[in-house]
C-alpha positions as CSV (number, residue, x, y, z in Angstrom):
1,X,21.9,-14.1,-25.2
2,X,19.2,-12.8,-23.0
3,X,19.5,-11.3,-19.8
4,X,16.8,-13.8,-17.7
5,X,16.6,-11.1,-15.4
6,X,15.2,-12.5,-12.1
7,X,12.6,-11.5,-10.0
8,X,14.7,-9.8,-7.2
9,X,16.3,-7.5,-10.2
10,X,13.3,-6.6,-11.5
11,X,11.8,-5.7,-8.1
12,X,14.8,-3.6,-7.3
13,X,14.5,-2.0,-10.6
14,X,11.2,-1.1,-9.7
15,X,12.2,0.8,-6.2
16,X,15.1,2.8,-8.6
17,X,12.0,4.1,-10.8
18,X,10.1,4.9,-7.8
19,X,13.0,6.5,-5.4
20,X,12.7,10.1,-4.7
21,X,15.9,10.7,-3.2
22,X,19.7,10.3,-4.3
23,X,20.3,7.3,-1.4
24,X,17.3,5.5,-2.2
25,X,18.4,5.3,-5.9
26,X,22.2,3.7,-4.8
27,X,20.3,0.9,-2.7
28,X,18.5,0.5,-5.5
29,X,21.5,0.3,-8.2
30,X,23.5,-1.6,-5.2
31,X,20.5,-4.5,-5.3
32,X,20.1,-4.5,-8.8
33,X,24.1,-5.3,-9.2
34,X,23.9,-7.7,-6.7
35,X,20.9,-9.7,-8.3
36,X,21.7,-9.1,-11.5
37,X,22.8,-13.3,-13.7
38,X,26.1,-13.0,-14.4
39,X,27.1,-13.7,-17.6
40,X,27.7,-12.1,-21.1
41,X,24.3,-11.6,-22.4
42,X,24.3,-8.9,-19.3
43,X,27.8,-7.5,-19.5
44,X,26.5,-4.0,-20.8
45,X,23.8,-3.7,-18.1
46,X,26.2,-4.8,-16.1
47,X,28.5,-2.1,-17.1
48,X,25.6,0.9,-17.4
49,X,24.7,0.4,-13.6
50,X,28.2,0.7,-12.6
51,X,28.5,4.1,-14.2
52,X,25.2,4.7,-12.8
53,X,26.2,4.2,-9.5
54,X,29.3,6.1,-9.7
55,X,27.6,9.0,-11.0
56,X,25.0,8.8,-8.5
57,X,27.7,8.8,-5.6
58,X,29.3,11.7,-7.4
59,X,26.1,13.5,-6.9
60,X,25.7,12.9,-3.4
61,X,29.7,13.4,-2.6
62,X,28.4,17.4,-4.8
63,X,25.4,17.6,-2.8
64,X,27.0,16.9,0.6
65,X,29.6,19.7,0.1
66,X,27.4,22.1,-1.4
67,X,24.1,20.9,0.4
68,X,22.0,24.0,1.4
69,X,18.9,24.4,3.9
70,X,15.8,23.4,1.4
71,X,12.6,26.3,1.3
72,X,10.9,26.3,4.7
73,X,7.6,25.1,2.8
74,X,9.5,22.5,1.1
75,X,8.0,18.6,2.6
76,X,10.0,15.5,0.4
77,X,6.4,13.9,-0.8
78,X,6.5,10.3,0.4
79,X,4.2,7.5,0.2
80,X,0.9,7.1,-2.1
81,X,0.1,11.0,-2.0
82,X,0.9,14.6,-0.3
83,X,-2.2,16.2,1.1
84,X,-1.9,19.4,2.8
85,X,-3.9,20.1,6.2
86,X,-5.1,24.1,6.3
87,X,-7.9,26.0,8.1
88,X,-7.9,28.3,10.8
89,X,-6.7,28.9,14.3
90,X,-8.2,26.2,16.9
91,X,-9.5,23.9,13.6
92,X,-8.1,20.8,15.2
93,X,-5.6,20.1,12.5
94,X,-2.9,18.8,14.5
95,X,-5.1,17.1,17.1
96,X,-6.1,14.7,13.4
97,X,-2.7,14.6,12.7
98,X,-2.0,13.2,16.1
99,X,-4.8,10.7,16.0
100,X,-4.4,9.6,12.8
101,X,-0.4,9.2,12.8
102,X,2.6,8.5,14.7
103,X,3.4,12.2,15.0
104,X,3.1,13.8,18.5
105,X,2.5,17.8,17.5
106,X,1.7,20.4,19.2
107,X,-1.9,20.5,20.0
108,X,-3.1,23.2,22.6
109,X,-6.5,25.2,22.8
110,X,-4.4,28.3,22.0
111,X,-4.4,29.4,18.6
112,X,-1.0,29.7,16.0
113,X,0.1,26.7,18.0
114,X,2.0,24.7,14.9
115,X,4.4,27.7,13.4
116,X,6.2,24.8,10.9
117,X,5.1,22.0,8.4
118,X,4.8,18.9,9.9
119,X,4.6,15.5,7.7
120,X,3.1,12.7,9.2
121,X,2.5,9.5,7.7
122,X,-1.4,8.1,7.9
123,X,-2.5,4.5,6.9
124,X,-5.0,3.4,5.1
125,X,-5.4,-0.1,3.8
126,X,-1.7,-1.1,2.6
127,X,-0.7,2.0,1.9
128,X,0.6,5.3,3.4
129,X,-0.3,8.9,2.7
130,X,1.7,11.5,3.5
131,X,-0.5,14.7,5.6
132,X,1.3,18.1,6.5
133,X,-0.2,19.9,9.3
134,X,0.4,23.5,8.1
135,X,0.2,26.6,10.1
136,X,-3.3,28.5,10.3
137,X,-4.1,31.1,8.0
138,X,-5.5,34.5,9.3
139,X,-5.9,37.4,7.9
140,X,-4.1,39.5,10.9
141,X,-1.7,36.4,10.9
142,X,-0.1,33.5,8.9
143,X,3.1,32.2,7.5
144,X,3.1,34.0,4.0
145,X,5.2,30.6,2.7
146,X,2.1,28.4,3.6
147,X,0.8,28.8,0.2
148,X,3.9,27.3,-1.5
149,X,3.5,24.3,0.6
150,X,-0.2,23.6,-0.4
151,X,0.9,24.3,-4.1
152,X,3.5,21.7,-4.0
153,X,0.5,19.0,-2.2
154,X,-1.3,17.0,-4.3
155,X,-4.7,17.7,-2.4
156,X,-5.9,19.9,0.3
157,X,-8.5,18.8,3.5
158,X,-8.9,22.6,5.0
159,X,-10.2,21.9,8.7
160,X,-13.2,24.3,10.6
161,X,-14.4,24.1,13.7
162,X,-17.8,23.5,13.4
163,X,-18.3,24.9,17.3
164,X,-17.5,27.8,16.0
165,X,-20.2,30.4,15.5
166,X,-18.0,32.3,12.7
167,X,-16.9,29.0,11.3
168,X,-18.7,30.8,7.7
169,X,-16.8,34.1,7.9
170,X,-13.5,31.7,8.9
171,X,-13.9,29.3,5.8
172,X,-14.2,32.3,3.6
173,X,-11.3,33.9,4.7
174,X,-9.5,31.0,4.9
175,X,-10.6,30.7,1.1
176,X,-9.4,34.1,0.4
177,X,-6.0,33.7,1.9
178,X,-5.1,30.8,-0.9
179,X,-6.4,32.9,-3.1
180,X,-4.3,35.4,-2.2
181,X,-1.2,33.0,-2.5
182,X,-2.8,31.7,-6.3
183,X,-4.5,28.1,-4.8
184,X,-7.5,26.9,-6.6
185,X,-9.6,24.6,-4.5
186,X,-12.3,22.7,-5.7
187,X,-13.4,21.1,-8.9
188,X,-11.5,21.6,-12.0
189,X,-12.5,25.6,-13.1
190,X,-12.9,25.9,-17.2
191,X,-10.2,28.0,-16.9
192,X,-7.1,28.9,-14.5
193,X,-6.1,32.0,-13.7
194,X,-2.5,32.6,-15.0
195,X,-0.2,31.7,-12.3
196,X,-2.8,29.6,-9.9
197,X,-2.4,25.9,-8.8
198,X,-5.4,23.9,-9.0
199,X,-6.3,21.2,-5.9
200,X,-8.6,18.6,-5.4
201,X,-10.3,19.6,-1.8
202,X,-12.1,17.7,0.9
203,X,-14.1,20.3,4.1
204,X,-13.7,18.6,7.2
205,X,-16.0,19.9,10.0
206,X,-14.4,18.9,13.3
207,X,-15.9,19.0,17.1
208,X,-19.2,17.7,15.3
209,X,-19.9,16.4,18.8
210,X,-19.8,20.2,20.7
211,X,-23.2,22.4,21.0
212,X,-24.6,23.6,17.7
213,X,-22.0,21.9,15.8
214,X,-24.6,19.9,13.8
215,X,-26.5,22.6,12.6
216,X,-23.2,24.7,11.6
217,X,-22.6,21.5,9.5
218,X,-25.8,21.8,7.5
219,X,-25.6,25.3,6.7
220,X,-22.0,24.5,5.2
221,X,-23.3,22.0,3.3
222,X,-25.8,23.4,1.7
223,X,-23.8,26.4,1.0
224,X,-20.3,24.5,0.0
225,X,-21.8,21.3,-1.2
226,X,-21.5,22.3,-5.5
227,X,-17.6,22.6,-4.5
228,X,-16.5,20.4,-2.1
229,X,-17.1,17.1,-0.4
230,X,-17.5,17.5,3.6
231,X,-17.3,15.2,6.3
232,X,-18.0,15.6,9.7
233,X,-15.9,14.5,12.4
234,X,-14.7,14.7,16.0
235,X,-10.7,14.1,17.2
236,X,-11.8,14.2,20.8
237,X,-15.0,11.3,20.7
238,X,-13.7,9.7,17.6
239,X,-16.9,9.8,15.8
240,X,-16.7,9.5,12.3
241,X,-12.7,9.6,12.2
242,X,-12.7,6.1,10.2
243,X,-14.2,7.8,7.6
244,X,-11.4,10.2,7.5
245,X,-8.6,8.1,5.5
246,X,-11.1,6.7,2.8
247,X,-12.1,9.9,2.4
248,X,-8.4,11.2,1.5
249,X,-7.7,8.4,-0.8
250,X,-10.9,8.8,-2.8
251,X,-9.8,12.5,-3.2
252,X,-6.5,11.9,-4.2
253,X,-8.0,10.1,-7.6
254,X,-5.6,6.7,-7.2
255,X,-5.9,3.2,-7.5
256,X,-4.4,0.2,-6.4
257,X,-3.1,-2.7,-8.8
258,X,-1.8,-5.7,-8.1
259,X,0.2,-7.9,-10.5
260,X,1.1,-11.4,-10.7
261,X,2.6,-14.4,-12.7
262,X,0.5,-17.2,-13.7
263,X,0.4,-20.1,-11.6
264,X,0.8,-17.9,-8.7
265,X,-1.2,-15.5,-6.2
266,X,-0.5,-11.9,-6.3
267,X,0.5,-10.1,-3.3
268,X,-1.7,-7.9,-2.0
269,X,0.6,-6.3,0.3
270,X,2.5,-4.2,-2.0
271,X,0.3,-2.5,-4.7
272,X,1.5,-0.3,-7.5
273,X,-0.1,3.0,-7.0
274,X,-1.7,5.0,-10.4
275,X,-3.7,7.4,-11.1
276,X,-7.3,6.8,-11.3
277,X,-8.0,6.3,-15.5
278,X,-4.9,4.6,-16.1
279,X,-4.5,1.5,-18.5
280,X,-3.4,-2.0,-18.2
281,X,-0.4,-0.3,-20.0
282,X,0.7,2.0,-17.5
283,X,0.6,-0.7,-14.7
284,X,2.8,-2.7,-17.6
285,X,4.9,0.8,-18.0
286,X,5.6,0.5,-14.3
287,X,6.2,-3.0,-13.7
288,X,8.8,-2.9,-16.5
289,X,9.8,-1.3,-19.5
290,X,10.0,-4.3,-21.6
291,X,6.5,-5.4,-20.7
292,X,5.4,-2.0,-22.9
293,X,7.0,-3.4,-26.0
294,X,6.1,-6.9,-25.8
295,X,2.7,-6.5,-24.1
296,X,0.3,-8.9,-25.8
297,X,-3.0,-8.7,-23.1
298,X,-3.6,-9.0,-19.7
299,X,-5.7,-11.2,-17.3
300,X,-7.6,-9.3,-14.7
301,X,-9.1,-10.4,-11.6
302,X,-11.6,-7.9,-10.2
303,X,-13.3,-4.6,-11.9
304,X,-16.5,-6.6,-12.3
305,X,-15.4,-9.1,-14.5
306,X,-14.7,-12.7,-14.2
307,X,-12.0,-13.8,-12.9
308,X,-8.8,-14.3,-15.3
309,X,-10.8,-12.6,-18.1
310,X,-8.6,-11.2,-21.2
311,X,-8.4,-7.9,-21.3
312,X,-6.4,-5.4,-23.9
313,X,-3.2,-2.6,-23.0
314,X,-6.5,0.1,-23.0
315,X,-8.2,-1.2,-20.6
316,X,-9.3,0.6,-17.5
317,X,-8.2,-0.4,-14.4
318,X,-9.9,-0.1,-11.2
319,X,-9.0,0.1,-7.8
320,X,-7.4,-3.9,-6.2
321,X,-7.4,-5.2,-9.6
322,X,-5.0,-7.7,-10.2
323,X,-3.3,-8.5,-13.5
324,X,-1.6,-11.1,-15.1
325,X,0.7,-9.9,-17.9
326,X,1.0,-11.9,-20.8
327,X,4.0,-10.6,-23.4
């Protein structure tokens, strides 16, 4: 008999796959039980998410009573992507946290100011992404652990003050302390040292509205263009800050796909979130497991092409296309 799972299942099936911690994973299981048709074509799934839910209480009920304090470096990644937030003392870091996010950090023209990670969650579009103002790196002073913390990140935006007249001989040390702690910024090298971490970079150039700001920004550009986009910015005017979150989602190589049934819009709201190259069957992949198997083509709305125009499992999709599945 076959299961006719319905579409509140299948969504809640989807937040289980993308769940990063133990509690998100019961709601999950907990909706999926509670949507789930009753009847005997699902009695086995039935009876594997009950054991999956008891297991999973059994881990947290573990975890709970043997719990211990996670590294300090350690941010849980939420959201579309981690991107870590380095430069030197006085950069602004915090001050873009604290214009682009919720977060209220410490921001104070005294230098080694933040001493901790702090996550923050920044918008852009419909979608979050996750930025974690690190503490400055210095040569005569930084957190040692700061390192880790840009490893585990799935991109970098290291912050200068372009006011600055050593802003050069700061971005070079700032360059050497990651290297220091086996961080590879840039593009992709031919070949990684044993041991380093590779990370997509973007040079932000704040205070590009103070005195000789504008001309520190052209020397850094022609000497850092080969390696790294820049962008030039200001927390305290505002100018340019727009730019700032289109920037971070370009570097972080994603995509946004939206799905739908036939007969009906999609909803734009809520986007599955890929990495930039992937297929019509890895959105399938994510949508649901069965969809690999029985995946015949897709309909695609957007990438150029015409709207509702077939397309096959290899296709390429790009970012707001929207799919129709056909199995």
């Amino acid at each position: 008999m076959p299961a006719n799972l319905s579409p509140e299942y299948l969504e809640a099936e989807q937040r289980f796959k993308e769940a990063h911690t133990t509690a998100e994973k019961i709601a999950a299981v907990e909706e999926m039980l509670a949507t789930i048709p009753k009847h005997k074509g699902t009695e086995k799934m039935q009876g594997e998410l009950k054991r999956k839910l008891s297991r999973l209480r059994r881990e947290t009920t573990k975890k709970t009573a043997t719990k211990h304090a996670p590294p300090i470096y350690y941010v849980e990644r939420e959201g579309a992507g981690q991107v870590a937030l380095v430069g030197p003392p006085n950069s602004g870091k915090s001050s873009l946290v604290a214009r682009l996010t919720h977060a209220t950090p410490d921001v104070a023209d005294y230098p080694f100011t933040t001493r901790l990670p702090l996550p923050a969650m920044m918008p852009f579009e419909n979608i979050q992404i996750q930025l974690v103002d690190l503490p400055p790196l210095h040569p005569e002073s930084h957190e040692t652990w700061a390192a880790q913390a840009v490893r585990n990140a799935d991109a970098v935006v290291l912050v200068v003050d372009l006011s600055d007249a050593a802003v050069l001989e700061q971005l070079t040390e700032t360059l050497g302390l990651l290297e220091q702690g086996k961080v590879s910024l840039g593009p992709p090298p031919a070949e990684l040292p044993r041991g380093f971490a590779h990370k997509p970079a973007l040079l932000v150039g704040n205070k590009c509205d103070r005195l000789s700001a504008r001309d520190n920004f052209d020397i850094l550009a022609e000497l850092w263009k080969d390696r790294f986009r820049l962008l030039a910015l200001s927390t305290r005017s505002g100018e340019n800050l727009d730019a700032f979150p289109r920037a971070v989602f370009e570097l972080l190589g994603i995509v946004r796909v939206y799905t739908k049934v036939p007969g009906k819009k999609a909803d734009l709201s809520a986007p599955f979130v890929l990495p930039r190259g992937s297929t019509v069957h890895d959105v399938a992949e994510r949508v649901h497991k069965d969809f690999v198997a029985r995946l015949k083509f897709a309909r695609l709305w957007g990438g150029g092409k015409f709207e509702g125009q077939m397309v096959q499992r290899d296709y390429i999709v790009e970012d707001n296309d929207v799919l129709e599945l056909h199995a």
